[in-house]
N, C-alpha and C positions, 0 to 999 in steps of 0.2 A: 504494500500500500504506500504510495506517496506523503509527502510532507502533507501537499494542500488538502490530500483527501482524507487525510489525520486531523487535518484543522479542522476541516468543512464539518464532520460529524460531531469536533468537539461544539464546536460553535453554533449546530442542529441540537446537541444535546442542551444545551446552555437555553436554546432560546424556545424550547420545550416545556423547560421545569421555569423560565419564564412565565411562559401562557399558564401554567398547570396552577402556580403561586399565584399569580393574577387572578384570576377564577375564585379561587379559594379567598382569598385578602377578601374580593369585591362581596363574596356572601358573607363573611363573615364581618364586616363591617356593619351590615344591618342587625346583628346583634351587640353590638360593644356598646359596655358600661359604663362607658367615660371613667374608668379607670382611671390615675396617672400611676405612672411605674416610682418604685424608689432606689437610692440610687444604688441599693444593693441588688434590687433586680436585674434592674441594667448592666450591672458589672456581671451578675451571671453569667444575664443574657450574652453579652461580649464575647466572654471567657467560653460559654459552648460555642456562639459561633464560631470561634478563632479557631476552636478545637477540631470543629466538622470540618471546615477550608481549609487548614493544614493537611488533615488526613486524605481531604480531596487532591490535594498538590503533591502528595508525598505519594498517593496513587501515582499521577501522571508522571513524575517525575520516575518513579520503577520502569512507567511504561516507556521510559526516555522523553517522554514527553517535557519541553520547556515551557513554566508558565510565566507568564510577561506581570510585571507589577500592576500592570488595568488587567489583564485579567482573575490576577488575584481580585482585584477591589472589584469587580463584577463579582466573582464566587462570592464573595464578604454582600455583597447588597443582595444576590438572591439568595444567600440562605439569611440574611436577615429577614427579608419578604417571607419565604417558609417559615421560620422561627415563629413570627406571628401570627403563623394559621396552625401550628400544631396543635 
């Protein structure tokens, strides 16, 4: 398999779990509490995201895969999107 064809599927998967988070955020939105988070939540919250991205990158990276710093901070913004729908 090629570079670009290694790319194209990663960036198919990427804009996948995209659409899939969007869906989920926009219904779930019609139930939210108005909540606010404190700031211990939030450093959780963080601390798992960082955790799931990493292990995402440390995948790719087995798979020789190279991930570029905007694509980390993509991975970091859509599992934060997911985080909020789990």
């Amino acid at each position: 398999m090629t570079g670009s064809n290694v790319l194209r599927e990663r960036l198919d998967a990427l804009s996948a779990k995209l659409k899939e988070v969007t869906a989920s955020k926009h219904a779930k939105n019609r139930w939210h509490d108005g909540h606010t988070a404190t700031n211990a939540e939030l450093s959780k919250r963080y601390h798992d995201i960082k955790s799931r991205v990493d292990e995402d990158v440390e995948h790719e990276d087995a798979l020789g895969n190279h991930v570029s710093d905007l694509e980390y901070s993509l991975r970091e913004w859509l599992e934060d999107l997911n985080y909020s729908t789990d």
